[in-house]
Structure formats: C-alpha cells, structure tokens
C-alpha positions as CSV (number, residue, x, y, z in Angstrom):
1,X,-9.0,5.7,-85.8
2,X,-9.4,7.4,-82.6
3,X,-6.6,9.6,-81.3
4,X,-6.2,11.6,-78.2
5,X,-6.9,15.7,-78.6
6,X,-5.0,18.0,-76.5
7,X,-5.8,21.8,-75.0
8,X,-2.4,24.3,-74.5
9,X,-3.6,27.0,-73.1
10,X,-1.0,29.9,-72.6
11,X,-1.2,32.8,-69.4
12,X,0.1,35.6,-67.7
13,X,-0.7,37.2,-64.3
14,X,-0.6,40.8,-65.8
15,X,-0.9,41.8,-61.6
16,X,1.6,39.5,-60.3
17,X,4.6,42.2,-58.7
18,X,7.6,39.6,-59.3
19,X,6.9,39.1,-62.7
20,X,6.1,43.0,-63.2
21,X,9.7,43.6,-61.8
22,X,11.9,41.1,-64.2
23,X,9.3,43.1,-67.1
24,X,10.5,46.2,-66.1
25,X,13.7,44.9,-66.1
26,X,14.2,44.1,-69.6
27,X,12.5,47.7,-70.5
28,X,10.5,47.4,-74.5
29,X,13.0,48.3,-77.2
30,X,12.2,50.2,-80.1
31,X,9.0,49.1,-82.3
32,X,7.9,46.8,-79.5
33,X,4.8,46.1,-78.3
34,X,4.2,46.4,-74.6
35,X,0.7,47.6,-73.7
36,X,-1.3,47.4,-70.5
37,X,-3.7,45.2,-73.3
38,X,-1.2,42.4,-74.3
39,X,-0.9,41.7,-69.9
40,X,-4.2,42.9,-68.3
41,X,-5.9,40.3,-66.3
42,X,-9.9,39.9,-66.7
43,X,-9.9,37.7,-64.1
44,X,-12.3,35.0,-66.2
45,X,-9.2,32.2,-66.7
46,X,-11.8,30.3,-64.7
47,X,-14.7,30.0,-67.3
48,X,-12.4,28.7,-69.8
49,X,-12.0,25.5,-67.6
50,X,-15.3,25.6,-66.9
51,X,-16.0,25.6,-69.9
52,X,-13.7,22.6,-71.0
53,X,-15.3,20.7,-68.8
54,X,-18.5,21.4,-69.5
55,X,-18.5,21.5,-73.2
56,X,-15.5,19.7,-74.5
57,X,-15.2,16.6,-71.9
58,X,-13.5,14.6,-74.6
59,X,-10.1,16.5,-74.1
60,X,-7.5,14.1,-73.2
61,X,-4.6,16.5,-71.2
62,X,-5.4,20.2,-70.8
63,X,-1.5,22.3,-70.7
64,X,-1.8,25.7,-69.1
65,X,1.8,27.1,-70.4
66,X,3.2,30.1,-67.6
67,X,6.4,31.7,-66.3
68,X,5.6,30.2,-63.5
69,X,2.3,31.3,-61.4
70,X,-0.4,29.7,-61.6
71,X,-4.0,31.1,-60.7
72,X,-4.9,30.2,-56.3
73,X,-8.2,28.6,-57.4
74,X,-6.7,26.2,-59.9
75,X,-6.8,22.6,-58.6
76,X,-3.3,21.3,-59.7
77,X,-4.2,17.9,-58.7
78,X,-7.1,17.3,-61.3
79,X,-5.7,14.4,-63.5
80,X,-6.0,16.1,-67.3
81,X,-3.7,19.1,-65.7
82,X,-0.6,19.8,-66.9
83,X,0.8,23.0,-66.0
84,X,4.2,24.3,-67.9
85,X,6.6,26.5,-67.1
86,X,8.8,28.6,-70.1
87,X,11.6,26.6,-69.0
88,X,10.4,23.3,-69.4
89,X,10.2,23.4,-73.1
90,X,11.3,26.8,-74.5
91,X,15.3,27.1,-75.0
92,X,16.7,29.1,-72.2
93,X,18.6,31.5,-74.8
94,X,15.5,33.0,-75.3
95,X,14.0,33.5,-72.0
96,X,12.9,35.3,-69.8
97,X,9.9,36.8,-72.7
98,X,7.1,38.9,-72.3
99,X,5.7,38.3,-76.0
100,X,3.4,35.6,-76.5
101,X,5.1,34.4,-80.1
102,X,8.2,32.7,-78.9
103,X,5.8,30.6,-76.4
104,X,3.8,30.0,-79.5
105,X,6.2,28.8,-81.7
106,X,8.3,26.5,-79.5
107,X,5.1,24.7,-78.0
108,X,5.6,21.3,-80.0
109,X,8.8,21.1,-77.8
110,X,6.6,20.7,-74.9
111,X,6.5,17.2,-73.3
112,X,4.1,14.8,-73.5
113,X,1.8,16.9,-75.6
114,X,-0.3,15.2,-78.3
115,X,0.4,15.3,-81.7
116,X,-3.0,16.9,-82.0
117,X,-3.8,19.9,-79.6
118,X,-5.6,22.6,-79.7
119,X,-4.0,26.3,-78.7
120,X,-6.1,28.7,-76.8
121,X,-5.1,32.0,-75.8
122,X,-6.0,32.5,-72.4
123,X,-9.2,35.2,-74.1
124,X,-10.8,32.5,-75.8
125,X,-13.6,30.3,-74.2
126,X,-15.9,27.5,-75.0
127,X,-19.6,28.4,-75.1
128,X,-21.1,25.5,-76.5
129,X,-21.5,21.8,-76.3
130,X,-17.9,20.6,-78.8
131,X,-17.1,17.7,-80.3
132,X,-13.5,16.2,-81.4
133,X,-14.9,16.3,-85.0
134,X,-15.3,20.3,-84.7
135,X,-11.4,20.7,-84.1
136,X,-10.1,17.4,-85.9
137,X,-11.5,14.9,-88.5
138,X,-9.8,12.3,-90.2
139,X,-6.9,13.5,-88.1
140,X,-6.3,16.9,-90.2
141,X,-7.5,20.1,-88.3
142,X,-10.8,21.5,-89.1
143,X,-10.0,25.5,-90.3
144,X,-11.5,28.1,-92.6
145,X,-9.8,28.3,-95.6
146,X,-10.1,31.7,-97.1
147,X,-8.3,34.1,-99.5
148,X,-8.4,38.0,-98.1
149,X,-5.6,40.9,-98.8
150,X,-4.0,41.8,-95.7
151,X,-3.7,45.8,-95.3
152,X,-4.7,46.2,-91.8
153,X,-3.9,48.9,-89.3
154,X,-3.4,48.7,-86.1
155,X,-3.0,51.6,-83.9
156,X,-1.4,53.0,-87.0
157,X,1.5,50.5,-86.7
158,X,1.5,48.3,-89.8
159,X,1.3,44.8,-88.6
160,X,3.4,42.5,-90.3
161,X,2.7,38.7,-88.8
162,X,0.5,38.0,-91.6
163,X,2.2,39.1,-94.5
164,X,5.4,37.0,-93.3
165,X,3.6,34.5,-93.2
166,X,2.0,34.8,-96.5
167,X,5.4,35.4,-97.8
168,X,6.9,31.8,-96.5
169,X,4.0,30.0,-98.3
170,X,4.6,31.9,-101.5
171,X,7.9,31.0,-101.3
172,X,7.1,27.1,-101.4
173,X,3.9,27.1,-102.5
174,X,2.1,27.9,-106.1
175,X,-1.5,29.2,-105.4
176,X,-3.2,27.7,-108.1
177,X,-1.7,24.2,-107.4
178,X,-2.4,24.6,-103.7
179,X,-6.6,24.7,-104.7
180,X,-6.7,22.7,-107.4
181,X,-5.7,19.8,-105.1
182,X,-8.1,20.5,-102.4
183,X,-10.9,22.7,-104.6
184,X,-13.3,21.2,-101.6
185,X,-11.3,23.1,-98.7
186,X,-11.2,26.1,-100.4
187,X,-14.1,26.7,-102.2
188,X,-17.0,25.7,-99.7
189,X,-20.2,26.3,-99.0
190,X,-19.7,26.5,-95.3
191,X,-17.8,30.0,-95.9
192,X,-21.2,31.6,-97.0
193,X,-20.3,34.8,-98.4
194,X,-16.5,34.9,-98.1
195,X,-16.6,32.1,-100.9
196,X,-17.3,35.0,-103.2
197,X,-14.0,36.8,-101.8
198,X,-12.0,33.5,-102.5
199,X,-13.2,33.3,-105.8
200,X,-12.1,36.5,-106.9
201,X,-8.5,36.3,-104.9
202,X,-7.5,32.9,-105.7
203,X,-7.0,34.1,-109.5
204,X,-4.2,36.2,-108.6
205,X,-0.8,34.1,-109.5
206,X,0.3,34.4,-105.4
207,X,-0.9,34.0,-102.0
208,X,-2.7,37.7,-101.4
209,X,-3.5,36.7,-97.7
210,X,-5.4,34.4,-95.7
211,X,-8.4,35.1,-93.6
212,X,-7.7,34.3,-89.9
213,X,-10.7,33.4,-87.5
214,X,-8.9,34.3,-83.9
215,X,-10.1,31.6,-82.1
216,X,-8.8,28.4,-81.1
217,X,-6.6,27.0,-83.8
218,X,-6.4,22.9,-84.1
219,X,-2.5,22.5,-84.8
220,X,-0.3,19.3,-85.1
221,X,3.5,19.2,-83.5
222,X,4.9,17.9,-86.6
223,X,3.8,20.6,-88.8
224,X,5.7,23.2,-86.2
225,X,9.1,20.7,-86.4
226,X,8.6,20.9,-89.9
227,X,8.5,25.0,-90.5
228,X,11.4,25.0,-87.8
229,X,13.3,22.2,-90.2
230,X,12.7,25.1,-92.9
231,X,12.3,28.0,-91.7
232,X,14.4,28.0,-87.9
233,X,16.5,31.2,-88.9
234,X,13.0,32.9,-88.9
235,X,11.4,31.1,-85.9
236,X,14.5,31.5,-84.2
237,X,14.9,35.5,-84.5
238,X,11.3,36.1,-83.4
239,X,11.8,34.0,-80.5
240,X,14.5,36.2,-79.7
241,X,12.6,39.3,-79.4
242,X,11.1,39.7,-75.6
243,X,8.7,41.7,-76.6
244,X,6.6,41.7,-79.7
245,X,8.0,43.1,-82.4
246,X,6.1,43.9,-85.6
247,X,8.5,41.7,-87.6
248,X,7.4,38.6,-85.7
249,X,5.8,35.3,-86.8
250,X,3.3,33.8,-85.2
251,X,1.8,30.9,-84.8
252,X,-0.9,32.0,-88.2
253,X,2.7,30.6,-89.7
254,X,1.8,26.9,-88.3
255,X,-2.4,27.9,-89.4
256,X,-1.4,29.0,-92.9
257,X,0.9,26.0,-93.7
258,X,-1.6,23.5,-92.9
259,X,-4.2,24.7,-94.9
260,X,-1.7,25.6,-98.2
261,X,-0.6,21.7,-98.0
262,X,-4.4,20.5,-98.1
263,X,-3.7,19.5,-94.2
264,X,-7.0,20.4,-93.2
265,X,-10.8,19.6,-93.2
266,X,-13.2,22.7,-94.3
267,X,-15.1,24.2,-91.0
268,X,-18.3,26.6,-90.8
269,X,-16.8,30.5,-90.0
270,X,-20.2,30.9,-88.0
271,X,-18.4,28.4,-85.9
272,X,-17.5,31.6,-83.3
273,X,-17.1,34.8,-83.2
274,X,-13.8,37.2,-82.1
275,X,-14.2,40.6,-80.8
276,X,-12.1,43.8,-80.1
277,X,-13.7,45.5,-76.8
278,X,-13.4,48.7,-77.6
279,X,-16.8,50.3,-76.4
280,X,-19.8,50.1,-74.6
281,X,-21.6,48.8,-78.0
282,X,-19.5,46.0,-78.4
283,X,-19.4,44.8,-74.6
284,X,-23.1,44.7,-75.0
285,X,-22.9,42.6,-78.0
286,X,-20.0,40.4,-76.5
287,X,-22.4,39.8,-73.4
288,X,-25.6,38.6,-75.3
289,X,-23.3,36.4,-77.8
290,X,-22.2,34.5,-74.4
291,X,-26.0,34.5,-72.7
292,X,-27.2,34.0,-75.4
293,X,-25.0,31.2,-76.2
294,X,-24.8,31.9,-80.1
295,X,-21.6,30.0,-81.0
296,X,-19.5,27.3,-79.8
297,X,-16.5,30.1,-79.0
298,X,-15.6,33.2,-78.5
299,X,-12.4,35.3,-78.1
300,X,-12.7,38.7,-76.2
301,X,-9.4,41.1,-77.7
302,X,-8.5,43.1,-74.7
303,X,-8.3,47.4,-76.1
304,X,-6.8,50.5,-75.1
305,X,-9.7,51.2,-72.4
306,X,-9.4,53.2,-69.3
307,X,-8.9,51.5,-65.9
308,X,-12.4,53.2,-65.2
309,X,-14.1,51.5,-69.0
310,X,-12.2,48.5,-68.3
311,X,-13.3,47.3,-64.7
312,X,-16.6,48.1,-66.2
313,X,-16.2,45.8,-69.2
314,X,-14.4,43.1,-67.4
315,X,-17.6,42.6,-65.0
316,X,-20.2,42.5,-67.6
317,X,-18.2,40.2,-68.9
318,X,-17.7,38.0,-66.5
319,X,-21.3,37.8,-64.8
320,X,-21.9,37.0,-68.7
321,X,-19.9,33.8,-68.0
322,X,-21.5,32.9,-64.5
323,X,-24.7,33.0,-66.3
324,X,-23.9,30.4,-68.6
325,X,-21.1,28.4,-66.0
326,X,-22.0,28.8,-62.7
327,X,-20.9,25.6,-61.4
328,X,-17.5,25.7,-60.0
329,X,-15.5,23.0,-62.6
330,X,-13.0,20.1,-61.2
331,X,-9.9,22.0,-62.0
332,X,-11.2,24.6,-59.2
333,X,-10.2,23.9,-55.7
C-alpha cells in the first residue's frame, strides 16, 4: 500500500540581526548550551533542496520549520513547500526558543504533515539517487538497530540526551523481550561489524545504549503523541528550556522507541556518513565523500572553529556541493 512520505526540515538564520536581538534577550542560563556552532550559517540550505529534488523526487510535501525568516533565494511558491513558523504548531508557553529540541519534539503537532516524514536538520543533505523504501518499508521506518554504551564527552560536558532516553525504554521495556521478537532487526548482517558489539551488549539484563547514525531519521507522528501520552511531564520540561540544556530529550527519544517496539525495518549503517569538522583532515575527507558521492547522505556537525578556519571550511564545502548540484532546483527563485 502506497503512502505519501514527508521532509521537515528545521532552520535558523544564525546572521539574521532581529533574531540575534530577541537571543540576546533571553541571555543562556546556567548549563546551557549557546555556541556560535549550534547558530552559524554555512550558507549551503540550498543543496539540500537541490538535492531533494534531484535525488529523492518521490517526496510528497517538503516543511522547512523557522521562527520566521526564510532564506531570499527560496521559491515559496513551488507546490511541495510548506514553510512553518514556531507558532504555528509549537505551544506559545514555550516560545520564543533558541534550542532545537522543543521544535523537535512538538513537530507531530504541525499541520498537515504526514504520518510518515522524514526530519532533517538543516546539516544534513542528500548525495545520492533515494528511494521511499530506504526511509520506509512496509510503512515502519528503515533505522539501524544497534546496542553501544553511551559514555561520551563533549567538550567535557557530559551529555545526557541519550541516557534519558535509554532510561524511558528501560522503564517500559525488557531488553531481552525487545530482540527476541524482532531477532531480524537487531541482529543483521547489514550492521557489518557492529553486529559483534550487539551481540555482546544485548546480554546485559537493560538497555546499555543505542547506537545513533546522525542523519536523517524516518519518524511517524503517532509514535511522538504516544511518548507525549506517556511521557508529557518530560517532553514538556525540555520544551521549556530555551536553550539546550544537558538534561534535555531529544528527538533519539522518538528513534529509540521505534526500534525497542520492533517499529522498524533493519537498514545498512554504510547508508551515510556524519562528521564533526573539526580540522583540515576532516574537511578534506568531508569534500571527497560528497565529490565523490560515496553515500546516499551526509551530515556535516558544525565545531568550535575560528571565523578565519571556518570561512575556509564552509567554502570547500560548498563548491563540494556545486560539484555534484550545480543546477539551480525548483524551490530556487
């Protein structure tokens, strides 16, 4: 049965001054996050249309979610656009917000979206020919399902998203009941080596952690109503915060749930790749993966770089793109 696929794709104009004022305004409390990183604009919002067009023409509405502004080349009139402001859909006790989660987890209240959609942040980008099949089949989202231990570090802040989230599906879920109804999903062959890693985690009598691919994630509205039917205490203090907070969910939450109740169809992890540009090495490697054309995504994690590093980056980035989408796409003006 065929069913129509959306695209929500959230932004910001990191350089727009109104919208710099109202951030000043409401100044970053304590254990926020408010880096330059989280706002800065590459200026390639383009080749992620061009690249929907291009390489996933089967998309039925595209969303592009803002405060407000909207990018001067985009062509507002192009029939799949959508654009959305916060206060279309997201509850006006907790705007204005300059965090990314509470747009996250309030986007199944937006209208007319799909049941089925998939959510790009505005640093991911389609560098391949797609098909429906590689985000949905048999109207469950295609994901990775596999066990890691979360631990990370970042910028020697603990970062806590994950392990919330790993605590609300041990909290309904029993690990060992969760794979032996789906043993396909989670032990795969299309996980290559990780397989070994979910081997050895899924003995443990909880959820340890779950690996999460940053790219585009395939969600379904009715699996966000639900976590907000269970969960809305939770949902609702993050999307209080309007600034990211390490105590917040995010929308892993919505990821996670779908593949503990079996809601999902196993997909290759070679399917993309996500980077953190954080030197000249990496840019390097980030340019040839999009010449080069190597997977069907990408997502480009903005860093800590100079103004000096980051023009740099952001150009050989961006001819990157030209190289491969030259052609100016429909939702260009």
């Amino acid at each position: 049965m065929d069913y129509p696929i959306d695209i929500v794709i959230i932004w910001v104009d990191g350089n727009d001054p109104e919208w710099l004022e109202e951030k000043r305004r409401y100044s970053p409390e304590v254990n926020t996050d408010s880096r330059v990183s989280r706002y800065r604009d590459w200026d390639n919002l383009r080749y992620l249309f061009r690249g929907i067009q291009t390489f996933a023409p089967w998309v039925n509405n595209v969303f592009l979610v803002t405060c407000g502004h909207v990018p001067k080349w985009l062509n507002k009139e192009h029939p799949k656009l959508k654009t959305v402001k916060h206060e279309e859909y997201i509850p006006l006790e907790f705007l204005p917000t300059f965090s990314s989660h509470p747009i996250e987890l309030n986007l199944h209240r937006i209208n007319e979206l799909s049941e089925h959609f998939v959510y790009f942040n505005d640093d991911m980008f389609l560098l391949k020919p797609t098909a429906k099949r590689d985000f949905f089949k048999n109207g469950k989202p295609c994901d990775s399902a596999v066990f890691t231990a979360h631990s990370h570090v970042e910028d020697g802040v603990f970062s806590f998203a994950q392990n919330r989230a790993v605590g609300i599906l041990n909290k309904y879920f029993d690990v060992k009941e969760v794979v032996r109804r789906n043993r396909r999903g989670w032990y795969n062959l299309k996980y290559g080596k990780m397989l070994f890693r979910s081997w050895t985690l899924s003995r443990f009598p909880r959820f340890t952690g779950l690996w999460t691919h940053h790219l585009p994630t395939s969600l379904r509205k009715s699996v966000i109503a639900e976590l907000w039917e269970l969960e809305g205490d939770k949902l609702r203090e993050t999307s209080s915060n309007r600034f990211r907070k390490m105590t917040d969910f995010n929308q892993w939450l919505f990821k996670d749930w779908q593949l503990a109740t079996a809601d999902f169809e196993p997909r290759s992890t070679k399917i993309g790749r996500n980077f953190f540009a954080d030197s000249d090495k990496v840019i390097a490697e980030i340019t040839d993966y999009i010449k080069m054309q190597k997977g069907k995504m990408i997502c480009i994690n903005d860093s800590e770089m100079n103004e000096e590093d980051f023009v740099k980056a952001k150009t050989a980035v961006n001819d990157s793109f030209e190289a491969i989408l030259p052609e100016k796409s429909l939702f260009e003006v």
